[in-house]
Predicted model as a PDB file, atoms N, CA, C, CB and O in Angstrom, pLDDT in the B-factor column:
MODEL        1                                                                  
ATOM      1  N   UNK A   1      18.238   0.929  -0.576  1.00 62.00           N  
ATOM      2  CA  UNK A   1      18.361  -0.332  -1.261  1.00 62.00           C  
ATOM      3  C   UNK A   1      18.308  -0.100  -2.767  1.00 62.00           C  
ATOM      4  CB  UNK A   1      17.261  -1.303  -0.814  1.00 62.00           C  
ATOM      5  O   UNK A   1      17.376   0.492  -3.312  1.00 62.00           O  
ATOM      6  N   UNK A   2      19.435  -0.636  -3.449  1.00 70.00           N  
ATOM      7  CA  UNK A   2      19.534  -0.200  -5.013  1.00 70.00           C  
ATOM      8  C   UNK A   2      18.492  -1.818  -5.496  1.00 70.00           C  
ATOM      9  CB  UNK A   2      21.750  -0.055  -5.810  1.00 70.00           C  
ATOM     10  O   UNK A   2      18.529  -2.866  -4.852  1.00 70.00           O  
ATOM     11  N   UNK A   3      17.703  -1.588  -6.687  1.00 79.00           N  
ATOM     12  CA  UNK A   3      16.929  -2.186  -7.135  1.00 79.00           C  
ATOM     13  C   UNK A   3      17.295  -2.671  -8.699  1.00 79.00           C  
ATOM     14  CB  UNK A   3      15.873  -1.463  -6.890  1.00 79.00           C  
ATOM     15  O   UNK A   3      17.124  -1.814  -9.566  1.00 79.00           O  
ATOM     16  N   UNK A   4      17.821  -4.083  -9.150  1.00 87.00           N  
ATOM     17  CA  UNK A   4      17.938  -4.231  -9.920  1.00 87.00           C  
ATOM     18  C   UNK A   4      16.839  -4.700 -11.348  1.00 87.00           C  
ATOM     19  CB  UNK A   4      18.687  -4.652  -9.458  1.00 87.00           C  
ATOM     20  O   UNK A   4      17.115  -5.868 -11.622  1.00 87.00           O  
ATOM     21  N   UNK A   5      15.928  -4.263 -12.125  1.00 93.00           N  
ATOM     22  CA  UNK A   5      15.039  -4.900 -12.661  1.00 93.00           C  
ATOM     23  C   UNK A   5      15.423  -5.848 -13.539  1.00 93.00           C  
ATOM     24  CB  UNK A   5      14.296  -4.175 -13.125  1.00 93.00           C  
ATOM     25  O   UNK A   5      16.613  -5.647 -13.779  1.00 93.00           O  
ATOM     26  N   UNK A   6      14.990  -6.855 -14.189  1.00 94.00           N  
ATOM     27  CA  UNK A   6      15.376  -8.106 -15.064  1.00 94.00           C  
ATOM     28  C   UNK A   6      14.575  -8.397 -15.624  1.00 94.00           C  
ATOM     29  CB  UNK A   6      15.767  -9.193 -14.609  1.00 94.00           C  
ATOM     30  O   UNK A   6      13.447  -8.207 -15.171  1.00 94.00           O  
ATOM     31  N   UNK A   7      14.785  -9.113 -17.116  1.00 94.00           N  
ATOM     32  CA  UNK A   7      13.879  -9.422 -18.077  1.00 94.00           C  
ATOM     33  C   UNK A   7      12.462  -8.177 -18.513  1.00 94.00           C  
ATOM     34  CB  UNK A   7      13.354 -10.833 -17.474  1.00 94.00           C  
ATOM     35  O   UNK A   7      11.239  -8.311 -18.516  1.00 94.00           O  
ATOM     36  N   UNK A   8      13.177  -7.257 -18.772  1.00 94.00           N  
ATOM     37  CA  UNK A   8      11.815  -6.515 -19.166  1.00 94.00           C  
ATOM     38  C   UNK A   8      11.267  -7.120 -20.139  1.00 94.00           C  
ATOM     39  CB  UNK A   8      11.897  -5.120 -19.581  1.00 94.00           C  
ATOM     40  O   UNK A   8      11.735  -8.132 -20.660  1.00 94.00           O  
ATOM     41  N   UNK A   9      10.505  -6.708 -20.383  1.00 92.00           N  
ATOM     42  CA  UNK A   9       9.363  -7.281 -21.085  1.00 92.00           C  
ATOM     43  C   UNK A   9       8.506  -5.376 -21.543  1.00 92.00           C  
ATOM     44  CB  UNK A   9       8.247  -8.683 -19.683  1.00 92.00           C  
ATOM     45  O   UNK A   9       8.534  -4.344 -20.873  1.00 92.00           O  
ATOM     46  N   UNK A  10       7.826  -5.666 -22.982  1.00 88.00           N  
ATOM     47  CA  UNK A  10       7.376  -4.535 -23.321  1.00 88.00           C  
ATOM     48  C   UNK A  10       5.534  -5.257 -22.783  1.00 88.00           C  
ATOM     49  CB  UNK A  10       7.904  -4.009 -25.209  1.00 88.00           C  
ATOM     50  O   UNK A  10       5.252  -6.421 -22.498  1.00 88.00           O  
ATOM     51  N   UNK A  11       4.524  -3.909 -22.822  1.00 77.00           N  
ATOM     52  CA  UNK A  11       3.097  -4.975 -22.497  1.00 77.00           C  
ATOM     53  C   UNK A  11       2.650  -5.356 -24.025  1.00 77.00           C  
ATOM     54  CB  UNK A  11       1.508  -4.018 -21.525  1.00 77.00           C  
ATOM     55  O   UNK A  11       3.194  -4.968 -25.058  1.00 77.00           O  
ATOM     56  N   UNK A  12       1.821  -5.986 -23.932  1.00 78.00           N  
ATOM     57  CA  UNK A  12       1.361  -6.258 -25.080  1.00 78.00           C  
ATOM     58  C   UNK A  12       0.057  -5.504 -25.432  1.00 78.00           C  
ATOM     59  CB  UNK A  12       1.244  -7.597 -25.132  1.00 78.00           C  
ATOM     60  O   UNK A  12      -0.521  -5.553 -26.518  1.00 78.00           O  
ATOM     61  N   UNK A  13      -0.332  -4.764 -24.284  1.00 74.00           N  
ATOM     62  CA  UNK A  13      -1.262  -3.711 -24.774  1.00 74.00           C  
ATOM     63  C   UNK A  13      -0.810  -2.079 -25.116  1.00 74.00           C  
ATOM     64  CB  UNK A  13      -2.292  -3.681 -23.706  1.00 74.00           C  
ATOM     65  O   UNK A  13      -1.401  -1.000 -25.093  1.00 74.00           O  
ATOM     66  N   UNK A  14       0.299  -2.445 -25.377  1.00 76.00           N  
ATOM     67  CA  UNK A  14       1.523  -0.972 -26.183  1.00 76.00           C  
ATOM     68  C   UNK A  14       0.914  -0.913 -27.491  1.00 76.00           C  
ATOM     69  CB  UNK A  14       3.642  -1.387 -26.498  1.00 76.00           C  
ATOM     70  O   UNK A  14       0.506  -1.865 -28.156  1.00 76.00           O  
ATOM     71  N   UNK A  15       0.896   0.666 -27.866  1.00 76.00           N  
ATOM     72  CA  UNK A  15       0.563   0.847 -28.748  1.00 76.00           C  
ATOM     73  C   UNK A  15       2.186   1.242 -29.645  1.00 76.00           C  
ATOM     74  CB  UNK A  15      -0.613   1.744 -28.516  1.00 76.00           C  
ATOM     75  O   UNK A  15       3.183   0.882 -29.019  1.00 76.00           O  
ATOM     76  N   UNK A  16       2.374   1.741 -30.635  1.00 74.00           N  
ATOM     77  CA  UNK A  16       3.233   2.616 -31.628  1.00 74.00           C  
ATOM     78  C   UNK A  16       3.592   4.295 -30.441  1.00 74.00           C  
ATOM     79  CB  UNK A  16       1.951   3.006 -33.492  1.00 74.00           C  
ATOM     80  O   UNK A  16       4.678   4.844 -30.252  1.00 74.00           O  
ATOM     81  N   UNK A  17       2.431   4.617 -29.961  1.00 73.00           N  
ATOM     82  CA  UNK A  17       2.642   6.189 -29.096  1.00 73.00           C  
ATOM     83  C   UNK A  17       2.746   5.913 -27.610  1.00 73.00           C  
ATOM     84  CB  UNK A  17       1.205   7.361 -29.279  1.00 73.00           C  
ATOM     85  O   UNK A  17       3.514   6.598 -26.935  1.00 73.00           O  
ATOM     86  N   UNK A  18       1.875   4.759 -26.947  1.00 76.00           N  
ATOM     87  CA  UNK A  18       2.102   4.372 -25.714  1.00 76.00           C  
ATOM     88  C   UNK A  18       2.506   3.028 -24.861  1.00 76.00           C  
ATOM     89  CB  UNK A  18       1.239   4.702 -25.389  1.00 76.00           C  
ATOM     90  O   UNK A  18       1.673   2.274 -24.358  1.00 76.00           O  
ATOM     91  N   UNK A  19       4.218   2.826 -24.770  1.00 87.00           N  
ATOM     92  CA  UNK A  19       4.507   1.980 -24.608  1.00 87.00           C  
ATOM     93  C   UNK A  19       5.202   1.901 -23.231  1.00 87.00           C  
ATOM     94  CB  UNK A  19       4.967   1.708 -25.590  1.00 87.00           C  
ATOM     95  O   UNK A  19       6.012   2.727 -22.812  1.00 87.00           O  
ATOM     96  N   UNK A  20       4.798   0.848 -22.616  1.00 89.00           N  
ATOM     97  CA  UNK A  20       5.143   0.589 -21.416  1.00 89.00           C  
ATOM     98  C   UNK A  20       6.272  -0.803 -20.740  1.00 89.00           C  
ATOM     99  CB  UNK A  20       3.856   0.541 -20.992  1.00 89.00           C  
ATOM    100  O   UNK A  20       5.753  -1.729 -20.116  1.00 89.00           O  
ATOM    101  N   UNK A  21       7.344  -0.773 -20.905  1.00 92.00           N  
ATOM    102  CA  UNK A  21       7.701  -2.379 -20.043  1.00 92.00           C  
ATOM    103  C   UNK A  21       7.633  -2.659 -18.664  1.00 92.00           C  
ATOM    104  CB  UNK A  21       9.090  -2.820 -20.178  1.00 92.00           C  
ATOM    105  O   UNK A  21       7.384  -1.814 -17.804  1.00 92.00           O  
ATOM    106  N   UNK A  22       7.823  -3.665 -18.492  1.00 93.00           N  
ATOM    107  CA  UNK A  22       7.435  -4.469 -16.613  1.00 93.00           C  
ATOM    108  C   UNK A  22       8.800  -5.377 -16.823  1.00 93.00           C  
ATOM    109  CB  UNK A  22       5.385  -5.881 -16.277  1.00 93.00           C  
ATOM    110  O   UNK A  22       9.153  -6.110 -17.747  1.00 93.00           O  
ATOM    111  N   UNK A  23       9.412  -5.016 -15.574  1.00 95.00           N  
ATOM    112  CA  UNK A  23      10.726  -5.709 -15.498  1.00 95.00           C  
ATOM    113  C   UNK A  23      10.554  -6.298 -14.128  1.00 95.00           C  
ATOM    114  CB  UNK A  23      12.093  -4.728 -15.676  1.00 95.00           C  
ATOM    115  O   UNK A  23       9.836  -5.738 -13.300  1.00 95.00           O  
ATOM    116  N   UNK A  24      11.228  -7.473 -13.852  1.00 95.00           N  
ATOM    117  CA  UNK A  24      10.778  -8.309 -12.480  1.00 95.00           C  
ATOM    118  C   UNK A  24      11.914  -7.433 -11.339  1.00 95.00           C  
ATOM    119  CB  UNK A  24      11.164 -10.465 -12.640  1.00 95.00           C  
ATOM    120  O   UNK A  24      12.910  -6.916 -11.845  1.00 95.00           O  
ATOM    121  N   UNK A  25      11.780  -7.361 -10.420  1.00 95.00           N  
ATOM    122  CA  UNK A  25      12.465  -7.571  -9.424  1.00 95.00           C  
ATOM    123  C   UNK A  25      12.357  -8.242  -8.029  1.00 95.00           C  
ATOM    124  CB  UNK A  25      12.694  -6.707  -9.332  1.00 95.00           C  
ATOM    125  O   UNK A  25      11.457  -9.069  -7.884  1.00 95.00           O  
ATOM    126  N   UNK A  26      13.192  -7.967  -6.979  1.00 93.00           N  
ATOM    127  CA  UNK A  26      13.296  -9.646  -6.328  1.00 93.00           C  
ATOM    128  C   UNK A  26      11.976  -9.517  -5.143  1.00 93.00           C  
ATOM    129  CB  UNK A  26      15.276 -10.096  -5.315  1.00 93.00           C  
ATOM    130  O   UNK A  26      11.466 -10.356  -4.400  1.00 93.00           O  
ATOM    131  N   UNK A  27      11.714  -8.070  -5.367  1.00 91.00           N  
ATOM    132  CA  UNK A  27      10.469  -8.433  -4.272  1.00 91.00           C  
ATOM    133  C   UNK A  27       8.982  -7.783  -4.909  1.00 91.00           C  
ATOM    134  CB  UNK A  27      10.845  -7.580  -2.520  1.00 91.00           C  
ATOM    135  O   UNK A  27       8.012  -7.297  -4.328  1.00 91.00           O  
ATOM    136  N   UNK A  28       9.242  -7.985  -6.218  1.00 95.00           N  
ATOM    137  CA  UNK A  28       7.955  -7.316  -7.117  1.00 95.00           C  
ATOM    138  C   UNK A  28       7.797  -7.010  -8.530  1.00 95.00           C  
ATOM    139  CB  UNK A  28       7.699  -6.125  -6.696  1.00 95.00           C  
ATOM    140  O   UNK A  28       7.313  -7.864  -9.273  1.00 95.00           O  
ATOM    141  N   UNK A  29       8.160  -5.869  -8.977  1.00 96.00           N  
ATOM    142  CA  UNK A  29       7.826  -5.391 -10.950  1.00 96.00           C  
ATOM    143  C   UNK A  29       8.666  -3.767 -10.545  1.00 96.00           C  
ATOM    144  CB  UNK A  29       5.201  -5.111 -11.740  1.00 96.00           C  
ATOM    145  O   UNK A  29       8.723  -3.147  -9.483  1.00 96.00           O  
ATOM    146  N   UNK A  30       9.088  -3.550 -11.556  1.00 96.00           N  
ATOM    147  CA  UNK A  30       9.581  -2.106 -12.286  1.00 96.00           C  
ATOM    148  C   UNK A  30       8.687  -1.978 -13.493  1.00 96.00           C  
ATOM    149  CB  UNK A  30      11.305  -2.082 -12.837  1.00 96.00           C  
ATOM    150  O   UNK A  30       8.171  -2.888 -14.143  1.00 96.00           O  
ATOM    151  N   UNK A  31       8.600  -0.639 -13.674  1.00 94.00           N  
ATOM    152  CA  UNK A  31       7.369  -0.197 -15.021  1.00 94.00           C  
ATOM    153  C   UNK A  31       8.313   1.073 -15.642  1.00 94.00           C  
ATOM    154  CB  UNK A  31       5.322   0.555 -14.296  1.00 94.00           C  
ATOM    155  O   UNK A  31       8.349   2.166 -15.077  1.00 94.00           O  
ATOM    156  N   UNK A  32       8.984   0.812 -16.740  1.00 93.00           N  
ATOM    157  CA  UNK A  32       9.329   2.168 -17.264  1.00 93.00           C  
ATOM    158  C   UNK A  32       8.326   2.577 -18.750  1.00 93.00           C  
ATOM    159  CB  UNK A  32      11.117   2.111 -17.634  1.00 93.00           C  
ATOM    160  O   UNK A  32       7.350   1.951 -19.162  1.00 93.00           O  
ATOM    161  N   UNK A  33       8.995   3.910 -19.379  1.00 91.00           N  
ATOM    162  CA  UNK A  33       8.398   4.316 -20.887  1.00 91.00           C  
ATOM    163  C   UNK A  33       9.294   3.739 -21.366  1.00 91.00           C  
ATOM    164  CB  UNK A  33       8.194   5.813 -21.474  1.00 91.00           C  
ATOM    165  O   UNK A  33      10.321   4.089 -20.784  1.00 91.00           O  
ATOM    166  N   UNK A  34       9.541   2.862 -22.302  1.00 88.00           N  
ATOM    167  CA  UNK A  34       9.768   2.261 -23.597  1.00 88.00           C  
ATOM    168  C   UNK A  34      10.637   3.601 -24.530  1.00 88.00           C  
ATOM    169  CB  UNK A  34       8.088   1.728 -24.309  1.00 88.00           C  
ATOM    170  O   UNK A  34      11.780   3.532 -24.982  1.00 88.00           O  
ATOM    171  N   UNK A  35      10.039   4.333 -24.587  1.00 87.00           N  
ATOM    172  CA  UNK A  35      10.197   5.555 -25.673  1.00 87.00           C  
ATOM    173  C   UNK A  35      11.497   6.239 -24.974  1.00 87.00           C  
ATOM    174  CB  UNK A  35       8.654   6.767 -25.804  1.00 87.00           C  
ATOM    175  O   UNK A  35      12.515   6.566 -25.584  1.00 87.00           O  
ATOM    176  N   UNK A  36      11.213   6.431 -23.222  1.00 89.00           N  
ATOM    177  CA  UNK A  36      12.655   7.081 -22.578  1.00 89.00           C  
ATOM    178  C   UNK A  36      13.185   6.364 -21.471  1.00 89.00           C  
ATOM    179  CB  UNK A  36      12.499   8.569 -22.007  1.00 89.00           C  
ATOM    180  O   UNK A  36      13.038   6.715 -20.300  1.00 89.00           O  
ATOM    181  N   UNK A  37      13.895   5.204 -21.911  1.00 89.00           N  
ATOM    182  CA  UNK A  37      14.370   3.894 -20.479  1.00 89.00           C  
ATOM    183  C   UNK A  37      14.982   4.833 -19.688  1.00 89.00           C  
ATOM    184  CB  UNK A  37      15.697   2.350 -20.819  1.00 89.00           C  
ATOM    185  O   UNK A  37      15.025   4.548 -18.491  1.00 89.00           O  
ATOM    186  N   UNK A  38      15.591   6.141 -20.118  1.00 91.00           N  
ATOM    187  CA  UNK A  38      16.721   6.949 -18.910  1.00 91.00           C  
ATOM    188  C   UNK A  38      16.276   7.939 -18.564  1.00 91.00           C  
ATOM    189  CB  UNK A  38      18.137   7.414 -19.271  1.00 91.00           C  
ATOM    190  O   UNK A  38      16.922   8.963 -18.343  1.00 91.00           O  
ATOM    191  N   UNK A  39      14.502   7.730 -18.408  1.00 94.00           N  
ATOM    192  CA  UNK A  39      14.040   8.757 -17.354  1.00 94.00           C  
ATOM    193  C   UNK A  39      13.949   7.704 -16.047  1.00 94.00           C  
ATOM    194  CB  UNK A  39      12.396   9.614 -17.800  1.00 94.00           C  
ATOM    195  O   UNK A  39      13.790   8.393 -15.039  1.00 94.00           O  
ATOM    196  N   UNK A  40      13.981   6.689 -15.808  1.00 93.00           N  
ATOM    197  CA  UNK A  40      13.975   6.001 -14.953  1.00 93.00           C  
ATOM    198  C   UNK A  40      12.725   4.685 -14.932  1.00 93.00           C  
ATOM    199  CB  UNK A  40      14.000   6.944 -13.983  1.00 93.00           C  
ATOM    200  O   UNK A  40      12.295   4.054 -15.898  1.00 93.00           O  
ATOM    201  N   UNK A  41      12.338   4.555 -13.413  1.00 94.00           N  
ATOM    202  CA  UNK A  41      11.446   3.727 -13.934  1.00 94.00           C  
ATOM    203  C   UNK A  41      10.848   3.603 -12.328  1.00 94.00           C  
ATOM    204  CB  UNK A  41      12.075   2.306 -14.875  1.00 94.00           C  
ATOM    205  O   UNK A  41      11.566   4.144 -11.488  1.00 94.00           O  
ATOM    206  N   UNK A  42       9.547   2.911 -11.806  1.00 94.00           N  
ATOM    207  CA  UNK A  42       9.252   2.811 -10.855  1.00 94.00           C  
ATOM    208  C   UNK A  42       8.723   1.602 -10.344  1.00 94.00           C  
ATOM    209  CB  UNK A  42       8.730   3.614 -10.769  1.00 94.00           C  
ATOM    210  O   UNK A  42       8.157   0.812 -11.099  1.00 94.00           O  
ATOM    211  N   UNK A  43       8.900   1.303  -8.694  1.00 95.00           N  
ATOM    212  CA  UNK A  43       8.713  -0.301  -8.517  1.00 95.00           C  
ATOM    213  C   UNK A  43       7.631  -0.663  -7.700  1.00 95.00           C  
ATOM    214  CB  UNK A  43       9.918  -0.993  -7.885  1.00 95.00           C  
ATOM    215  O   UNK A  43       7.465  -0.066  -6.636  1.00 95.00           O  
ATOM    216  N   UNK A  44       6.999  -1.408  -7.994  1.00 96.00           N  
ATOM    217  CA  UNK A  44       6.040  -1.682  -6.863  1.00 96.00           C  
ATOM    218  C   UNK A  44       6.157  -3.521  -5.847  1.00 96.00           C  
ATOM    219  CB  UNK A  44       4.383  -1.489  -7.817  1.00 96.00           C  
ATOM    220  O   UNK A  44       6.781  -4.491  -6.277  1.00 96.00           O  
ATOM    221  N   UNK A  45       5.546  -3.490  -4.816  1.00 96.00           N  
ATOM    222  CA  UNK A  45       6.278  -5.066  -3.967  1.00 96.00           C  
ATOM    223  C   UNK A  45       5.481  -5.649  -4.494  1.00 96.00           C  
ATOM    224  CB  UNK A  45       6.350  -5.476  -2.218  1.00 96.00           C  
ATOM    225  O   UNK A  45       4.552  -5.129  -5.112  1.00 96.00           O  
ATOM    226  N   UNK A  46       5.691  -6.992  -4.352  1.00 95.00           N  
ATOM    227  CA  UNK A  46       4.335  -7.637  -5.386  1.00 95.00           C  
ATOM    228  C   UNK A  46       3.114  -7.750  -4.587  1.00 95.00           C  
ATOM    229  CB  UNK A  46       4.593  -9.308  -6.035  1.00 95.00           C  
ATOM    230  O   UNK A  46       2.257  -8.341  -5.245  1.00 95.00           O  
ATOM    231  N   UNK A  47       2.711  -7.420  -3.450  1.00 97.00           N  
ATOM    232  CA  UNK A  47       1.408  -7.434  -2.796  1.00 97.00           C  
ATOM    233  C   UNK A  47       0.675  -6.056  -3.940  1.00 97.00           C  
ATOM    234  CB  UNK A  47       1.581  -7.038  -0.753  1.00 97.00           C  
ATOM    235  O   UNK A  47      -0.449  -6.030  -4.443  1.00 97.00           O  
ATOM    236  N   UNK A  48       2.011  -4.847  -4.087  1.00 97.00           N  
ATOM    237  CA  UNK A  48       1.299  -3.782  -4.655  1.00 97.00           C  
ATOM    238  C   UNK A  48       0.629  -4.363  -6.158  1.00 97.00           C  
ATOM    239  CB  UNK A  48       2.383  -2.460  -4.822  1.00 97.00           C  
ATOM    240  O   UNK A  48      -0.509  -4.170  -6.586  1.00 97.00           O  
ATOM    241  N   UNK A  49       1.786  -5.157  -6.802  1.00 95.00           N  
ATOM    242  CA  UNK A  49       1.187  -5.552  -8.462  1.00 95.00           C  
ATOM    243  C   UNK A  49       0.554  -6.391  -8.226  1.00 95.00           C  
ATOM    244  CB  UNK A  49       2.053  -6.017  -9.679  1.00 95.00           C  
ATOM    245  O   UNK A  49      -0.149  -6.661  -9.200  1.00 95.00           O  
ATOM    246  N   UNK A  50       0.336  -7.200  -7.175  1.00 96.00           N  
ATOM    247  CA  UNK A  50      -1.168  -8.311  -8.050  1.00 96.00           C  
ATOM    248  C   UNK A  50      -2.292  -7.359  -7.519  1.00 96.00           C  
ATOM    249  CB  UNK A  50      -1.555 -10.497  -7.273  1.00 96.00           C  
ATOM    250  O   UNK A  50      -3.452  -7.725  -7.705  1.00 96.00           O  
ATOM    251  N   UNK A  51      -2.090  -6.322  -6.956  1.00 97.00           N  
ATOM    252  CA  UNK A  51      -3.719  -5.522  -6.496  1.00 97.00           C  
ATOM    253  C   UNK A  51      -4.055  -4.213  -7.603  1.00 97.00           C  
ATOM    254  CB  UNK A  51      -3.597  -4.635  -4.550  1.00 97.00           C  
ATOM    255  O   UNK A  51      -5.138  -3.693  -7.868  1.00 97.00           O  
ATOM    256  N   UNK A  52      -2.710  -3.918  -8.113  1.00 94.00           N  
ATOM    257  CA  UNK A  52      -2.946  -3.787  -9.586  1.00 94.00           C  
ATOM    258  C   UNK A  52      -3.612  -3.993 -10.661  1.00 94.00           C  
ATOM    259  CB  UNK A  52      -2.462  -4.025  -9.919  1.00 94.00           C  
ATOM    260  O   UNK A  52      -4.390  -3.326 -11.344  1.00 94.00           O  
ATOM    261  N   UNK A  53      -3.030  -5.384 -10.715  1.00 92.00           N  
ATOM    262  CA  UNK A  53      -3.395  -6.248 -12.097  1.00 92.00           C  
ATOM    263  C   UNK A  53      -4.857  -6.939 -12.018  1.00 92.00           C  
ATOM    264  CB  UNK A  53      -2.216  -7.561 -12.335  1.00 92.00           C  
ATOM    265  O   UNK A  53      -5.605  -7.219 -12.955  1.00 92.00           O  
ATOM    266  N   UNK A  54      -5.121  -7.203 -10.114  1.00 95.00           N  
ATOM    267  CA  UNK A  54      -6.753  -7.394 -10.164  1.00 95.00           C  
ATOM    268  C   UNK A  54      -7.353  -6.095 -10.744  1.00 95.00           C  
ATOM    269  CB  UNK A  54      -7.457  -7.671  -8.576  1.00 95.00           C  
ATOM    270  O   UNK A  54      -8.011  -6.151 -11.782  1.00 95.00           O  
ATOM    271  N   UNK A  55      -7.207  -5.282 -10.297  1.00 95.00           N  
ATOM    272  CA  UNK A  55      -7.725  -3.658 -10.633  1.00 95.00           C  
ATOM    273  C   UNK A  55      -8.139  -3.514 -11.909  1.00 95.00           C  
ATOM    274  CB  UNK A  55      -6.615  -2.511 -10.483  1.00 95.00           C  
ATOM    275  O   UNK A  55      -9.237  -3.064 -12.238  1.00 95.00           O  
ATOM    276  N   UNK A  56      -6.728  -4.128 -13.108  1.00 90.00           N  
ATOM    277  CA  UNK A  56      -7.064  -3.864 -14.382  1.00 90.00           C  
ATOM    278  C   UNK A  56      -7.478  -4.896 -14.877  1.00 90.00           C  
ATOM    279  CB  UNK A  56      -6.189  -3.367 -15.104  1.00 90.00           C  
ATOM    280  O   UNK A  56      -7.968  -4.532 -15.946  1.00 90.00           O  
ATOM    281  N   UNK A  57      -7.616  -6.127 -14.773  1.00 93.00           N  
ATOM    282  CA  UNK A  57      -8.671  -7.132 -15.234  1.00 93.00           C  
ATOM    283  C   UNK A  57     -10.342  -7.038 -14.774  1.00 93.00           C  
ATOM    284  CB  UNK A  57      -8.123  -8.485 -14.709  1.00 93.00           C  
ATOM    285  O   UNK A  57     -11.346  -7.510 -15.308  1.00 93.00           O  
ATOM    286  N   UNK A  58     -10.164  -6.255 -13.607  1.00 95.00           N  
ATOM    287  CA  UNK A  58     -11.608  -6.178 -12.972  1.00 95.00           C  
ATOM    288  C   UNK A  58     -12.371  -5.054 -13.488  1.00 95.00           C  
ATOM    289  CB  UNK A  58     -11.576  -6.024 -11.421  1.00 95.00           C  
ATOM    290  O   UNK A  58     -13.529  -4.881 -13.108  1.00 95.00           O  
ATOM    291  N   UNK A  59     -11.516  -3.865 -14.770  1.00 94.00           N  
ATOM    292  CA  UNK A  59     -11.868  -2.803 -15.250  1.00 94.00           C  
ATOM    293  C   UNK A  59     -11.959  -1.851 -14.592  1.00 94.00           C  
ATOM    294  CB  UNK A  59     -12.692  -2.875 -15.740  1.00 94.00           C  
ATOM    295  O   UNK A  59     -12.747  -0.981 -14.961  1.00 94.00           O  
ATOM    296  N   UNK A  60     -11.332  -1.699 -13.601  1.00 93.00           N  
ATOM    297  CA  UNK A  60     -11.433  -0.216 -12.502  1.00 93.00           C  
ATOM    298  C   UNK A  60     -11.345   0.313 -13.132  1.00 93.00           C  
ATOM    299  CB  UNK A  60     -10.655   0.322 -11.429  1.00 93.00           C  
ATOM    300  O   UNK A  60     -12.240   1.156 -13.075  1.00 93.00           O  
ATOM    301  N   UNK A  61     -10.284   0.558 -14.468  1.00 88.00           N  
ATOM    302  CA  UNK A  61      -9.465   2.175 -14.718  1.00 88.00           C  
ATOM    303  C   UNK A  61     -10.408   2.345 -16.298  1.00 88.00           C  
ATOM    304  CB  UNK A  61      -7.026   2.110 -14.976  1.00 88.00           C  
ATOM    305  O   UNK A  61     -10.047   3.177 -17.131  1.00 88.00           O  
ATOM    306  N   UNK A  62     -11.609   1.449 -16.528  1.00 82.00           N  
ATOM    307  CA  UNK A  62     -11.857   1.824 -17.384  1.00 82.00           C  
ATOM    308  C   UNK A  62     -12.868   3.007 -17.540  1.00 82.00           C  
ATOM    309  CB  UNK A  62     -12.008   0.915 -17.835  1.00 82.00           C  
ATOM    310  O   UNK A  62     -13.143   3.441 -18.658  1.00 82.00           O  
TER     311      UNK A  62                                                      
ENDMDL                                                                          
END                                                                             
């Protein structure tokens, strides 16, 4: 299944050296580097990103 992403978006916790965008797709998010869009990019379903995004509001990765 080819995966189209849409509306990227850069995060807003990008720095100048580490930048990240989130692009929607139809059953979840794409995440590429900012710095190299044509190394590719990777997707997760959205059950995977909201258990994510609890993760990083809840400070796991800190």
């Amino acid at each position: 299944m080819t995966v189209h992403p849409e509306g990227w978006r850069k995060s807003s916790r990008s720095s100048k050296t580490s930048c990240v965008e989130v692009g929607r797709t139809s059953n979840g998010a794409a995440v590429r580097d900012t710095k190299d869009r044509s190394a590719g990019y990777f997707t997760a379903t959205g059950q995977q990103w909201a258990a994510f995004i609890d993760a990083v509001k809840s400070n796991r990765f800190d």
